[in-house]
C-alpha positions in Angstrom: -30.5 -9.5 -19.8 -29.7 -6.1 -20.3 -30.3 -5.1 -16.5 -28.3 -7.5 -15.8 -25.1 -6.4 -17.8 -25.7 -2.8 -16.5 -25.2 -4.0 -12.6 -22.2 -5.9 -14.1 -20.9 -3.2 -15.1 -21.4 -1.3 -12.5 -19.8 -3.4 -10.0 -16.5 -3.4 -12.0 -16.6 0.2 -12.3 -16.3 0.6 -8.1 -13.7 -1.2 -7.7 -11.1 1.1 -8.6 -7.9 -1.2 -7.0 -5.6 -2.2 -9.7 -3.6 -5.1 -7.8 -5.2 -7.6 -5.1 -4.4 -6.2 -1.6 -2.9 -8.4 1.3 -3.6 -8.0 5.3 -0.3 -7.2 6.9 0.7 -6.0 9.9 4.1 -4.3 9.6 6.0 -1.3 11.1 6.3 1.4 8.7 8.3 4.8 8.3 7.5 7.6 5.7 9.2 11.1 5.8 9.1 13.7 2.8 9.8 17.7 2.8 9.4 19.0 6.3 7.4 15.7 7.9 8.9 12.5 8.8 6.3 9.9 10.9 6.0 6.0 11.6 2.8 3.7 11.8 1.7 0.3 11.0 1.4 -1.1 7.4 -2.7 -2.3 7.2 -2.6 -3.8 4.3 -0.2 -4.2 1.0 -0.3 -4.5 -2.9 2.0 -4.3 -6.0 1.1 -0.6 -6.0 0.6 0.9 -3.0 -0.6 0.0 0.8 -2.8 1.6 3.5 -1.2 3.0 6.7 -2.2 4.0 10.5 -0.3 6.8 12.0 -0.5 9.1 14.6 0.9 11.9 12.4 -1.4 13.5 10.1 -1.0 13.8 6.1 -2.9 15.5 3.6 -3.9 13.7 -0.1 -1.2 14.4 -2.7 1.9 14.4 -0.6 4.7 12.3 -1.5 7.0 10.3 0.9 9.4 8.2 0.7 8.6 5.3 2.8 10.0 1.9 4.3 8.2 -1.2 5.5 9.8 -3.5 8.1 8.5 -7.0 7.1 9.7 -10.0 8.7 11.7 -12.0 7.1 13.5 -9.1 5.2 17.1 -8.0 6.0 16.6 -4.6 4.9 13.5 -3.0 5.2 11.8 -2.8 1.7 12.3 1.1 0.4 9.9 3.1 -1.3 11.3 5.7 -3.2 8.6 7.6 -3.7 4.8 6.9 -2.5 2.0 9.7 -3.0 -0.5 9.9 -0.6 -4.3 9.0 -2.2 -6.9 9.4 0.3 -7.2 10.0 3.9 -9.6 8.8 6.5 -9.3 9.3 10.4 -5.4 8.1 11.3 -5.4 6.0 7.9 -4.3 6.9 4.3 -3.7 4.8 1.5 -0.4 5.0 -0.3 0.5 4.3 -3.9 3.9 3.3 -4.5 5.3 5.8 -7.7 8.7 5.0 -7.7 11.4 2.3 -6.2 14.3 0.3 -7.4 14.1 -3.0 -9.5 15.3 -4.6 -6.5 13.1 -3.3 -3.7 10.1 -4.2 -6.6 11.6 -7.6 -6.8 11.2 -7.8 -2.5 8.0 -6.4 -2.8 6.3 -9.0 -5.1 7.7 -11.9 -2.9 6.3 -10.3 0.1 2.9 -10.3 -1.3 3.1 -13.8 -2.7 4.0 -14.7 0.9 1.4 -13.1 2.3 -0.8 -14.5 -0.2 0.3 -18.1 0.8 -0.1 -17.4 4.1 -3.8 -16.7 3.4 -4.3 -20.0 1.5 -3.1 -21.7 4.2 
Protein backbone atom coordinates (compact mmCIF):
# COMPACT_ATOMS: atom_id res chain seq x y z
CA UNK A 1 0.00 0.00 0.00
CA UNK A 2 2.59 2.35 0.70
CA UNK A 3 4.37 1.89 -2.74
CA UNK A 4 1.48 2.49 -4.09
CA UNK A 5 0.79 6.10 -2.47
CA UNK A 6 4.45 7.01 -3.25
CA UNK A 7 3.79 6.62 -7.28
CA UNK A 8 0.60 8.56 -6.49
CA UNK A 9 2.26 10.99 -5.37
CA UNK A 10 4.62 11.19 -7.62
CA UNK A 11 2.46 11.43 -10.55
CA UNK A 12 0.72 14.60 -9.10
CA UNK A 13 3.87 16.07 -8.34
CA UNK A 14 4.87 16.21 -12.46
CA UNK A 15 2.19 17.69 -13.49
CA UNK A 16 2.94 21.06 -12.70
CA UNK A 17 -0.19 22.81 -15.08
CA UNK A 18 -2.55 24.61 -12.86
CA UNK A 19 -5.57 24.92 -15.37
CA UNK A 20 -6.72 22.18 -18.08
CA UNK A 21 -5.21 23.21 -21.50
CA UNK A 22 -7.22 23.29 -24.83
CA UNK A 23 -5.91 22.52 -28.60
CA UNK A 24 -6.36 25.65 -30.61
CA UNK A 25 -5.17 26.87 -33.58
CA UNK A 26 -5.21 30.64 -33.56
CA UNK A 27 -3.06 33.61 -35.01
CA UNK A 28 -1.29 35.27 -32.37
CA UNK A 29 0.80 38.55 -31.81
CA UNK A 30 3.19 39.31 -28.84
CA UNK A 31 5.60 42.40 -28.80
CA UNK A 32 7.45 43.77 -25.48
CA UNK A 33 10.68 46.19 -25.13
CA UNK A 34 12.55 46.10 -28.36
CA UNK A 35 10.77 42.69 -30.06
CA UNK A 36 7.45 42.54 -31.55
CA UNK A 37 6.66 38.87 -33.50
CA UNK A 38 3.47 36.81 -34.55
CA UNK A 39 2.79 32.92 -34.59
CA UNK A 40 0.16 30.52 -34.00
CA UNK A 41 -1.60 29.93 -30.58
CA UNK A 42 -0.93 25.66 -29.91
CA UNK A 43 -2.76 25.37 -27.31
CA UNK A 44 -4.76 27.60 -24.40
CA UNK A 45 -5.68 27.70 -20.62
CA UNK A 46 -6.97 30.09 -17.97
CA UNK A 47 -3.36 30.91 -17.33
CA UNK A 48 -1.27 30.95 -20.08
CA UNK A 49 -0.90 29.19 -23.68
CA UNK A 50 2.00 27.69 -25.85
CA UNK A 51 3.06 29.50 -28.99
CA UNK A 52 5.05 28.68 -32.45
CA UNK A 53 6.94 31.56 -33.88
CA UNK A 54 9.53 32.12 -36.21
CA UNK A 55 10.98 34.87 -33.91
CA UNK A 56 13.00 33.73 -31.11
CA UNK A 57 12.40 34.56 -27.25
CA UNK A 58 14.31 33.81 -24.21
CA UNK A 59 12.53 32.49 -20.69
CA UNK A 60 11.48 35.34 -18.49
CA UNK A 61 10.52 37.92 -21.00
CA UNK A 62 7.31 39.61 -20.77
CA UNK A 63 4.95 40.50 -23.72
CA UNK A 64 2.05 41.72 -24.16
CA UNK A 65 0.24 39.53 -26.41
CA UNK A 66 -3.11 39.13 -28.49
CA UNK A 67 -4.86 36.03 -29.80
CA UNK A 68 -7.24 36.21 -32.85
CA UNK A 69 -9.85 33.56 -32.13
CA UNK A 70 -12.82 33.11 -34.18
CA UNK A 71 -15.74 34.22 -33.14
CA UNK A 72 -14.23 37.28 -31.26
CA UNK A 73 -14.71 40.89 -32.44
CA UNK A 74 -11.66 42.03 -30.86
CA UNK A 75 -8.88 39.95 -30.56
CA UNK A 76 -8.56 38.82 -26.82
CA UNK A 77 -5.58 41.13 -25.11
CA UNK A 78 -2.98 40.06 -22.85
CA UNK A 79 -1.61 42.64 -20.93
CA UNK A 80 1.11 41.15 -19.81
CA UNK A 81 2.30 37.30 -20.45
CA UNK A 82 5.94 36.11 -19.19
CA UNK A 83 7.61 33.79 -21.17
CA UNK A 84 8.15 30.11 -19.15
CA UNK A 85 10.04 27.84 -21.18
CA UNK A 86 11.33 27.46 -24.52
CA UNK A 87 11.74 24.65 -26.91
CA UNK A 88 12.79 24.81 -30.67
CA UNK A 89 10.17 27.61 -32.25
CA UNK A 90 7.71 27.01 -29.24
CA UNK A 91 7.44 28.65 -25.74
CA UNK A 92 4.79 28.51 -23.33
CA UNK A 93 3.28 31.70 -22.01
CA UNK A 94 1.59 32.47 -18.75
CA UNK A 95 -0.80 35.13 -18.77
CA UNK A 96 0.19 37.73 -15.62
CA UNK A 97 -1.92 40.35 -16.22
CA UNK A 98 -5.24 41.49 -18.36
CA UNK A 99 -8.47 43.26 -17.86
CA UNK A 100 -11.68 41.80 -16.21
CA UNK A 101 -13.10 41.80 -19.51
CA UNK A 102 -10.53 40.25 -21.76
CA UNK A 103 -10.45 37.38 -18.60
CA UNK A 104 -14.15 37.21 -19.03
CA UNK A 105 -13.45 36.45 -23.16
CA UNK A 106 -10.85 34.22 -22.19
CA UNK A 107 -12.88 31.77 -20.02
CA UNK A 108 -15.62 31.47 -22.78
CA UNK A 109 -13.13 30.70 -25.32
CA UNK A 110 -11.87 27.81 -23.42
CA UNK A 111 -15.37 26.58 -22.46
CA UNK A 112 -15.90 26.65 -26.20
CA UNK A 113 -13.09 24.98 -27.02
CA UNK A 114 -13.84 22.59 -24.38
CA UNK A 115 -17.32 21.88 -25.94
CA UNK A 116 -15.95 21.53 -29.08
CA UNK A 117 -13.82 18.59 -27.68
CA UNK A 118 -16.89 16.83 -26.22
CA UNK A 119 -18.46 16.87 -29.26
Amino acid sequence: MAVKAQALKKDRGTEKRLHPRFTAQFRSTFSGGQREGQGKTLDLSDGGCRIEADCPVVPNTAFECRIYAPGLSWPLRIDEAQVRWVKGNTFGLEFKTMHPDERVKLKQLIADLKADKMS
